[in-house]
N, C-alpha and C positions, 0 to 999 in steps of 0.2 A: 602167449597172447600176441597175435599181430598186430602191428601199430598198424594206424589208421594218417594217411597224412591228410593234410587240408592245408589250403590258402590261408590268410590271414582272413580277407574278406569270407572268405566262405565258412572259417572257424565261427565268428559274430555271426555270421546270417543263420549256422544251427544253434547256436547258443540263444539266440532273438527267438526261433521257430522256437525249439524249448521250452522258454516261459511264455511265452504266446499259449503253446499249447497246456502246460500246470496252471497257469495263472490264470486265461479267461477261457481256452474250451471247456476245459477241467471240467472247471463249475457250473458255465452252461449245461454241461449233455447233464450233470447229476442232480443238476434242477430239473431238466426236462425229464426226466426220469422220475424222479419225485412228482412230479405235477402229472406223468403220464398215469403213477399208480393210484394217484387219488382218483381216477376216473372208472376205477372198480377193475372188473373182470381180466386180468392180464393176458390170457389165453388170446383172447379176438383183439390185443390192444396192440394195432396198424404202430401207433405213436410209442407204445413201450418199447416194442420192439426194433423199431427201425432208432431207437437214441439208444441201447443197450449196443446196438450194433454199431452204433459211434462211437459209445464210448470204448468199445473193445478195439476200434479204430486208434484211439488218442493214445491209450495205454499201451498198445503195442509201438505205437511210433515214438512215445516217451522213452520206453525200455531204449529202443533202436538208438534214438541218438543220446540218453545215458551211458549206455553200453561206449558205442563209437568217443563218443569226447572225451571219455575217461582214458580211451586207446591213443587220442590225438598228437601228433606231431603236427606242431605249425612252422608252416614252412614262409617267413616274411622273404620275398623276391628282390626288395629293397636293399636287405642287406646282404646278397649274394654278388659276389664277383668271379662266374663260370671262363670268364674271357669269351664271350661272345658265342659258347655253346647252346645247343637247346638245353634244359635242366628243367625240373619242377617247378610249376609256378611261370615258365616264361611267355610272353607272348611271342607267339610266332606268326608270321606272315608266307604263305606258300604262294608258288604259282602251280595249279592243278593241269594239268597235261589235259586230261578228257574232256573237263570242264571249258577249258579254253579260259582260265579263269583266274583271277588272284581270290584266296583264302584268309581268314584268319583265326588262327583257334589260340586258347589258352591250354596249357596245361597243367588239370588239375586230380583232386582226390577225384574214388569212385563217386563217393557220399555227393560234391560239388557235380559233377560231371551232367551236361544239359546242350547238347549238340544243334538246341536253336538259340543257345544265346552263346555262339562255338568255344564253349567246354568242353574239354574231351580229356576222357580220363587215363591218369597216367599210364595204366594197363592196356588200354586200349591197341591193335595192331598198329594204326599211325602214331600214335604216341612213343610205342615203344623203337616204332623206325626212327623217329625223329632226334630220340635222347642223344647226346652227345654229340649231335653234327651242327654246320654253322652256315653261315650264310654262303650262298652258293652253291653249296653242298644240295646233291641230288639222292634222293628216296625212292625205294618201290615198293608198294605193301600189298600182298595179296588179298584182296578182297572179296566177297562175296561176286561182285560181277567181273571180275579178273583182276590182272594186275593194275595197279592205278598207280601212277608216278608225279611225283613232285618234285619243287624245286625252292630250295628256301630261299627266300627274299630277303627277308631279316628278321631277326630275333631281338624280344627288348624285356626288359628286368622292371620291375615295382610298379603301382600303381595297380595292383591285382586286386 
């Protein structure tokens, strides 16, 4: 079984979504479903169908993160001491060559990973250039529009 890593913040935010979703969709979509059948005919029922189709939504996304959190490692950034390395969990600070630009991503699990609010996952080609270098330290990662080059600014530990 492969572990699964996550943040600490982003262990609580699937564990929140979780019982979000057991606790109040749950019940929602199999009320709605229940109240869709009393309305007879299921075959032409617009409302049966489209909350069965939710609910096969909630249940598949419950399995998903039962599955994952049971695999989880949490990874607290607080209490690591990399010596000023990138590592899981750190924030980083790039300056972007193309962009003409300063950056800053975290990095996190697949499961967390959300590249508008710049999470990017530990798998990922930047991420994986980035593992183990430090500030000043220069990157190139091939990318879909060529090669794209960076430059670490700094890197900073907890508060993830």
């Amino acid at each position: 079984m492969d572990r699964v890593l996550l943040t600490t913040v982003g262990s609580e935010r699937l564990w929140q979504e979780l019982e979000h979703l057991k606790h109040e969709k749950r019940p929602r979509v199999i009320e709605a479903i229940a109240e869709a059948r009393a309305h007879g005919d299921l075959s032409e029922n617009a409302e049966y169908h489209a909350a069965r189709e939710q609910q096969g939504f909630i249940e598949g996304r419950i399995g998903e993160l039962e599955d994952k959190l049971s695999r989880a490692e949490v990874i607290d950034s607080a209490k690591l001491d990399p010596g000023g390395k990138v590592v899981f969990s750190a924030r980083v600070k790039l300056w972007e060559e193309a962009g003409n630009r300063e950056v800053s991503y975290q990095i996190v699990g697949e499961l967390e990973a959300d590249i508008d609010q710049g999470l990017i996952s530990h798998s990922s080609p930047l991420a994986l250039a980035l593992l183990g270098k430090m500030e000043g330290d220069e990157v190139e990662v091939d990318a879909p529009g060529g090669i794209q080059r960076y430059e670490v600014l700094s890197v900073g530990y907890g508060n993830n």
